[in-house]
C-alpha positions in Angstrom: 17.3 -15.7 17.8 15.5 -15.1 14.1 11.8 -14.6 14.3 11.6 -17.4 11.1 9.6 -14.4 9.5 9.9 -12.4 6.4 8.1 -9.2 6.0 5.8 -7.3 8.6 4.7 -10.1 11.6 0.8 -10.4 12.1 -1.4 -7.8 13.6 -1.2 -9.6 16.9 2.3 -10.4 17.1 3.4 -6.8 15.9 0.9 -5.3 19.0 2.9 -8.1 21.1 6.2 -6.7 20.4 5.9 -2.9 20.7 3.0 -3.4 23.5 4.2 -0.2 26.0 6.8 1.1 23.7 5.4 3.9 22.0 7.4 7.0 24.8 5.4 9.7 26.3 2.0 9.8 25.7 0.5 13.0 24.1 -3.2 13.9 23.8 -2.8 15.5 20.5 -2.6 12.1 19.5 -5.8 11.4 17.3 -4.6 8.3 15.1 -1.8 6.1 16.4 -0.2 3.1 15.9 -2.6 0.4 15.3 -3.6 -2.4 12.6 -3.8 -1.3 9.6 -3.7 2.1 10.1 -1.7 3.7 7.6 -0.7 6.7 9.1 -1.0 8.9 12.2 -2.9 11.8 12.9 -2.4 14.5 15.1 -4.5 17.8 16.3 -2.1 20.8 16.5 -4.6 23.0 18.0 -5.2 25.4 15.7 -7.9 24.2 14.2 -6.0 21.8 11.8 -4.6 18.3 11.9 -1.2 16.9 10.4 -1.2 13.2 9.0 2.6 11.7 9.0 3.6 8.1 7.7 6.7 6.1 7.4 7.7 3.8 5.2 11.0 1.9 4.2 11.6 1.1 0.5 13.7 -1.6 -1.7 15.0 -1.9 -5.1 13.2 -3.9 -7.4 15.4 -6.1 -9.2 15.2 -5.5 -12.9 13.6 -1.7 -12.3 16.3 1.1 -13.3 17.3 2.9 -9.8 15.0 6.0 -10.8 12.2 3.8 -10.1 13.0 3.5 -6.8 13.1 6.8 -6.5 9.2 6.9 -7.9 8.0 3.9 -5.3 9.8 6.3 -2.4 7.8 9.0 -3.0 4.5 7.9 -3.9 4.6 4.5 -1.6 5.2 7.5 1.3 2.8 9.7 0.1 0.1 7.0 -0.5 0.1 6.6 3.2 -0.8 10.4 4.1 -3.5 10.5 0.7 -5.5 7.6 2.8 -6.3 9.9 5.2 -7.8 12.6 2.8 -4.7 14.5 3.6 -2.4 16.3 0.4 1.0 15.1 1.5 3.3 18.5 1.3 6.3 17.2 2.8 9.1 14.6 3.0 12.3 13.7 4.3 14.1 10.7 3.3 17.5 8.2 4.2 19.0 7.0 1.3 21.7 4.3 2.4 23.9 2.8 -0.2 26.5 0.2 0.0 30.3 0.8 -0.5 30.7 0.3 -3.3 27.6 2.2 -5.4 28.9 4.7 -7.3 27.9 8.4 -6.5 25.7 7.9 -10.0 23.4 5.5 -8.4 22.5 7.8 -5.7 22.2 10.8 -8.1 19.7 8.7 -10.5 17.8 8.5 -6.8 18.1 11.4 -5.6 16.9 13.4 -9.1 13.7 10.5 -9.5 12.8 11.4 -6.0 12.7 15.3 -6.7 10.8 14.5 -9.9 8.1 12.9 -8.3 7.7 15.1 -5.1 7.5 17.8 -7.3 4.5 16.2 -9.5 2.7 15.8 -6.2 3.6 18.7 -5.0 5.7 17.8 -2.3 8.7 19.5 -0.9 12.0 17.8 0.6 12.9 19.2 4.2 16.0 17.1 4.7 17.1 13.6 5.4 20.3 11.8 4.9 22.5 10.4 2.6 25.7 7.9 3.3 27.7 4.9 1.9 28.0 2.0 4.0 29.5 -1.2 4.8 26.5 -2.5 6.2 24.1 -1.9 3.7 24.3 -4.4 0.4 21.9 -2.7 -1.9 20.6 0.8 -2.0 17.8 1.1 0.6 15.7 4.1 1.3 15.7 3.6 5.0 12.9 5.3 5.9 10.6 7.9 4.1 8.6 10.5 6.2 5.6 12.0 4.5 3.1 14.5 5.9 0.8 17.1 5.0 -2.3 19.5 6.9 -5.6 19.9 6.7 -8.5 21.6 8.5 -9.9 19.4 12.0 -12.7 18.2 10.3 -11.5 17.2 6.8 -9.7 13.9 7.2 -10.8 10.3 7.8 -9.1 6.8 8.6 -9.0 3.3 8.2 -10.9 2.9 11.5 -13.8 5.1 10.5 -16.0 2.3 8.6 -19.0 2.2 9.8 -22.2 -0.4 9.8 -23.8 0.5 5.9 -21.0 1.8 4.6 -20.4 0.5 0.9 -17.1 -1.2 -0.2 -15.0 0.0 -3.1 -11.7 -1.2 -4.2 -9.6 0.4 -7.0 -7.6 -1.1 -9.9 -8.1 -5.0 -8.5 -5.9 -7.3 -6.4 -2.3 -7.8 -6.5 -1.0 -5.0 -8.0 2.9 -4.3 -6.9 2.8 -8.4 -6.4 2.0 -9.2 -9.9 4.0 -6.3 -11.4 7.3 -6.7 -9.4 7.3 -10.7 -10.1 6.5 -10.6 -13.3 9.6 -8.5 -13.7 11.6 -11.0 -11.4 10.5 -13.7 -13.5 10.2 -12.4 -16.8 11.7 -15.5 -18.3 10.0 -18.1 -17.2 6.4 -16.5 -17.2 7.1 -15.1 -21.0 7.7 -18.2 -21.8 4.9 -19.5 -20.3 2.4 -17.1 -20.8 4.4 -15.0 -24.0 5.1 -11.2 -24.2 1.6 -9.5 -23.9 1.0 -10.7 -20.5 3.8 -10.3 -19.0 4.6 -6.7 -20.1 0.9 -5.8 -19.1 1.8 -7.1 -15.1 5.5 -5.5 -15.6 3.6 -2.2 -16.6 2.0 -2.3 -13.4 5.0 -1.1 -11.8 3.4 2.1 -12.6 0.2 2.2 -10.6 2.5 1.6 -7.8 0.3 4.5 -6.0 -3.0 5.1 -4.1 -2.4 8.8 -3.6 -4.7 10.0 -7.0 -7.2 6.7 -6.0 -7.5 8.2 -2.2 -7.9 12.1 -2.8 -10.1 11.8 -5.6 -12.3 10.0 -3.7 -12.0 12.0 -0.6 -12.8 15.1 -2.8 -15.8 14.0 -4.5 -17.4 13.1 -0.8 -19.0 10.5 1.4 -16.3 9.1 2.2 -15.7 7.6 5.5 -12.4 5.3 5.7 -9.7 4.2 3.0 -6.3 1.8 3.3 -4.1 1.4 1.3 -4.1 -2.8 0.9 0.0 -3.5 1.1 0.9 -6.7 2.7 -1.2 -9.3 3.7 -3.1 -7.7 0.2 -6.9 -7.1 0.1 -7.5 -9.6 2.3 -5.2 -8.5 4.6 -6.5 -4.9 4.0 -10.3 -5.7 4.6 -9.0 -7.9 8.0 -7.5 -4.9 8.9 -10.3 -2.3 7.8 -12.7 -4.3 10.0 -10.4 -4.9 13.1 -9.5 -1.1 12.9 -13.2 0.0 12.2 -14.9 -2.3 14.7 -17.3 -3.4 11.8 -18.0 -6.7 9.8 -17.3 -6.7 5.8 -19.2 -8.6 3.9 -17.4 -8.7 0.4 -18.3 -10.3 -3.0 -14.7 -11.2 -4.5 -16.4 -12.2 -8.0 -17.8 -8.8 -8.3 -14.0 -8.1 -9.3 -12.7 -8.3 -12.5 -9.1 -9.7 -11.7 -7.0 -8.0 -14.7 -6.1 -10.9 -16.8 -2.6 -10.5 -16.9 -2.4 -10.6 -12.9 -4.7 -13.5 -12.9 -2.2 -15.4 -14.8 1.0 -14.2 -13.4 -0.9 -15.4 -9.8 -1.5 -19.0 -11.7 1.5 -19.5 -12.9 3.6 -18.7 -10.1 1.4 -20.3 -7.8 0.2 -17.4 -5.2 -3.2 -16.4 -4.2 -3.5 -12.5 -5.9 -6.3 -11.9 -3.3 -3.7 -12.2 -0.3 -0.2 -10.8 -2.1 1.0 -7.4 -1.5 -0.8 -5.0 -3.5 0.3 -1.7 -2.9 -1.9 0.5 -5.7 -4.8 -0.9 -4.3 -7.3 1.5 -2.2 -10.1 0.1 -0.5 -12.6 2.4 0.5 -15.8 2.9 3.1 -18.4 5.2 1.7 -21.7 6.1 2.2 -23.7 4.2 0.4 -25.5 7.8 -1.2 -22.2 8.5 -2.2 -21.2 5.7 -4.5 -21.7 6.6 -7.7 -20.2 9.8 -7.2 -16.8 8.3 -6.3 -16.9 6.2 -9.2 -17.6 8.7 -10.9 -14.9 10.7 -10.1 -12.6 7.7 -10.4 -14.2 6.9 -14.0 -13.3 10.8 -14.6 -9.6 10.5 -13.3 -9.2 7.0 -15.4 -9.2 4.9 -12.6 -10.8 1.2 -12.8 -12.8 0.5 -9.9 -15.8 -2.0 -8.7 -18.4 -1.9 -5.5 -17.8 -5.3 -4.1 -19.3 -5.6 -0.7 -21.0 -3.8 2.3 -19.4 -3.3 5.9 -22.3 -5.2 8.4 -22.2 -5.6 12.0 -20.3 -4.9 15.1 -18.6 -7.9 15.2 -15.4 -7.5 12.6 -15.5 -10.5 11.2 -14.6 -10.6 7.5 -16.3 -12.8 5.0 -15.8 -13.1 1.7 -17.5 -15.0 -1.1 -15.4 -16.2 -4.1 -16.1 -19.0 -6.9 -19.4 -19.3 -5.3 -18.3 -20.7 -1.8 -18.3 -18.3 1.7 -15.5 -18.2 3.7 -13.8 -16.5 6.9 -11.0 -14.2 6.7 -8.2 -15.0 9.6 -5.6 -12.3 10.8 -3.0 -11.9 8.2 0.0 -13.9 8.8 3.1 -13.8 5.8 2.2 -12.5 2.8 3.4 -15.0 -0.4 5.0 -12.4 -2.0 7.8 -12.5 -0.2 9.3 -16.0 -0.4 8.9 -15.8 -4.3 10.7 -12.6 -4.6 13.6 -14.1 -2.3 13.9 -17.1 -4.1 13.9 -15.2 -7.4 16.4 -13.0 -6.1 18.4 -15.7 -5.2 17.5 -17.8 -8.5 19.0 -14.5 -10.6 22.2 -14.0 -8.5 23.1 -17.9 -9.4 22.4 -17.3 -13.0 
């Protein structure tokens, strides 16, 4: 029977369906699977950690294939950068249908090496194959991990009560640039070329991984996530349920880039609650704010304070256009029935 559901199910339903499941239990185990928590830690005993994420990734319809190969690597590594960690290595599945032509998984396969090798990361392995089953190429899965010393890493679950709120870049990101690109089109007609070439453009900060170890560099820094699905919305839900702390967030303290503010409007999706991978949200000691901005100012990275993180009782509110609300568990994000229906909208054409 079909769950009815696109995309990852709710915090609650996921914990529902892999309740029990996770094999043999292991008390090197420091971070695992859990709401919102980007990627697992684990104590090798030698005085040193290793984070390790997983990720699957799509083409974007309208992106040449060697931009797929830059989401793999630095979607993948943005998970491991959360946790302070320097991702170092990767293996990858690249799956391709039938009929791709061995081009297609060279343009892949060469993007990806480009961009590991930016970020200093090095390919261990993987695999490769064309398949019947498979109707576009698909990167399976991505692994990404890297080291660091016992005491030099943090998580999404390590807010705690006082702790300032940051957010990079604003809301929205991959939504607004991916869709814009979908439904370049219509919005350029609506909204003409500038806009819609500054939210395609976006496609490029695609990426926490310089956001997350800048910050975890310059210090104070006590949790970051990476806000995908579900958005920042979903992201500070998440922060809070993971952290055990209440977030009290101002959303007009953030300057939504125009551009994505429109692409939202016209399309007709909130840009608070769409996928925005790009986005880091971060916990920091409240000494320690102006030094990460800073240091993000420094790296050329747009950022805002836009809340504290209050109380023991993880609730999220959030105040936008003047009114206070509450933010519920994150169900399916809005990003994905647009980009469906534009898929389907382009194969018809």
């Amino acid at each position: 029977m079909s769950s009815g559901h696109v995309g990852k199910p709710s915090p609650t339903r996921l914990a529902q369906l892999l309740a029990g499941n996770f094999g043999a239990p292991s008390d090197s185990v420091l971070v695992g699977p859990g709401p919102g928590l980007d990627a697992a830690v684990l104590d090798l005993g030698d005085g040193r950690v290793m984070a390790i994420a997983e990720d699957p990734i799509f083409p974007a319809p309208g992106l040449p294939l060697e931009i797929m190969g830059q989401f793999t690597v630095h979607i993948g590594a943005s998970d491991v950068a959360v946790t302070g960690v320097k991702p170092t290595y990767m293996t990858y599945t690249l799956l391709l249908p039938r009929t791709s032509p061995e081009s297609d998984a060279t343009a892949i396969i060469t993007a990806i090496s480009k961009h590991c090798e930016d970020l200093g990361i090095t390919v261990l392995g993987g695999h490769t194959g064309w398949y019947d089953a498979v109707t576009i190429p698909t990167v399976g899965g991505v692994a990404v991990w890297g080291f660091a010393d016992k005491d030099k890493w943090v998580s999404p679950g390590g807010a705690r009560d006082g702790d300032a709120l940051l957010l990079t870049k604003g809301p929205s990101i991959e939504a607004a640039a991916l869709l814009a690109i979908l439904y370049r089109d219509r919005l350029q007609a609506e909204l003409g070329e500038d806009i819609v070439g500054r939210a395609c453009a976006r496609s490029d900060e695609i990426t926490v991984v310089a956001d997350a170890l800048t910050a975890f560099e310059a210090g104070g820094v006590h949790a970051m996530h990476d806000a995908t699905e579900g958005g920042v919305l979903g992201g500070l839900w998440e922060m809070a349920s993971a952290s055990g702390v209440g977030i009290d967030a101002d959303l007009d303290a953030v300057d939504v880039p125009e551009d994505i503010a429109q692409v939202a409007a016209a399309l007709g999706f909130d840009p608070w609650a769409a996928i925005s991978e790009g986005t880091l949200l971060v916990a920091a000691d409240p000494g320690a704010v102006s030094t990460v901005m800073g240091a993000w100012q420094k790296a050329g990275i747009q950022a805002w304070e836009m809340g504290r993180f209050s109380g023991a009782a993880s609730e999220v509110r959030v105040r936008r256009a003047a009114r206070e609300e509450s933010v519920a568990e994150p169900q399916e994000d809005p990003f994905w029935d647009l980009f469906f229906a534009g898929l389907a909208a382009d194969a018809e054409g």
